[in-house]
VEXFIDO-814802 format. One record per residue (C-alpha): x, y, z; residue number from 1; chain. Coordinates in steps of 0.1 Angstrom, whole numbers, plus 2048, in hexadecimal, padded with zeros to 3 digits. Layout:
BEGIN
  xx  yy  zz num chaine
   X   Y   Z NUM      A
...
% end
This chain:
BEGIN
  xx  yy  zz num chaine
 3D8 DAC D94   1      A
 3F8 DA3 D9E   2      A
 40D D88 D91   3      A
 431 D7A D97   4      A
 444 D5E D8C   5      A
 450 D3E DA4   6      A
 465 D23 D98   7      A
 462 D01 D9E   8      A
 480 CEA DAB   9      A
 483 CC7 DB7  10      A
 495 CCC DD7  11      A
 4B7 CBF DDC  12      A
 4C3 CBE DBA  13      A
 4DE CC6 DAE  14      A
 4DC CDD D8E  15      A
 4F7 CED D77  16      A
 4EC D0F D7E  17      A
 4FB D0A DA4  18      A
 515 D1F DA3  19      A
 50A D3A D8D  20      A
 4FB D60 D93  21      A
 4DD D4C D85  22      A
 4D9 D35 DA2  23      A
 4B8 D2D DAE  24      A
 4AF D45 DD1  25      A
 498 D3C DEA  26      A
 480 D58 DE4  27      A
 480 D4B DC1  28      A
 472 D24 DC6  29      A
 44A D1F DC2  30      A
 444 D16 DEA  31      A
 429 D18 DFE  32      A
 43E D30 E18  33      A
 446 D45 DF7  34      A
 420 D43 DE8  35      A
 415 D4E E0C  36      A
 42F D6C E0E  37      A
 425 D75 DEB  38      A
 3FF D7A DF2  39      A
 406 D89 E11  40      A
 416 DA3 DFA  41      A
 3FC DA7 DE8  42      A
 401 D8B DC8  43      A
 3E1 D7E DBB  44      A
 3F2 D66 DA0  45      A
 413 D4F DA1  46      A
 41F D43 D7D  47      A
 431 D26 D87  48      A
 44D D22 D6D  49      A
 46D D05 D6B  50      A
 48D D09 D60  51      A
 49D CE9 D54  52      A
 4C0 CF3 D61  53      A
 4AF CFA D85  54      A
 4A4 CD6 D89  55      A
 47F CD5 D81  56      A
 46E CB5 D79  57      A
 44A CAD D72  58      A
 447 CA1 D97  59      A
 458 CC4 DA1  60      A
 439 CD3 D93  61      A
 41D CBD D9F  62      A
 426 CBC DC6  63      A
 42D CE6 DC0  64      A
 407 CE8 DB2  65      A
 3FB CD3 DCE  66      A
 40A CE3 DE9  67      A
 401 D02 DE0  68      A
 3E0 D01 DCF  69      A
 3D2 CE9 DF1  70      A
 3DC D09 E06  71      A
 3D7 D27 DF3  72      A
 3BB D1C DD7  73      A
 3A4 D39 DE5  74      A
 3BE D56 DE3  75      A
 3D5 D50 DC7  76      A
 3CF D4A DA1  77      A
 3EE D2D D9A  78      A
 3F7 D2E D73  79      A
% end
């Protein structure tokens, strides 16, 4: 099994990490274009994680887990 780590983000926020070598990537953010390049790689599991200075927010999480789990339910193990 193969597992990797996505993190959530409420789009168009604004967060204090911004501006810092720790600034949230693209490739990073749990999307369903990222959860599809991922399997196609080879992941079987995504551990979706937040980090409070990236923006997450409860509804951050639950459209994430929707989006992906309605499209990729069958292939990927979401944690």
């Amino acid at each position: 099994m193969i597992g990797i780590n996505l993190e959530l983000v409420e789009e168009g926020l604004v967060t204090i990490q911004d501006n810092t070598p720790w600034a949230m990537s693209e490739g990073r953010k749990a999307t369903l274009a990222n959860a599809k390049a991922a399997y196609d790689m080879g992941v079987n599991m995504i551990l979706l994680t937040g980090n409070p200075g990236n923006g997450i927010s409860n509804k951050a999480i639950s459209d994430s887990l929707k989006t992906i789990g309605s499209q990729m339910r069958d292939n990927l193990i979401l944690a």
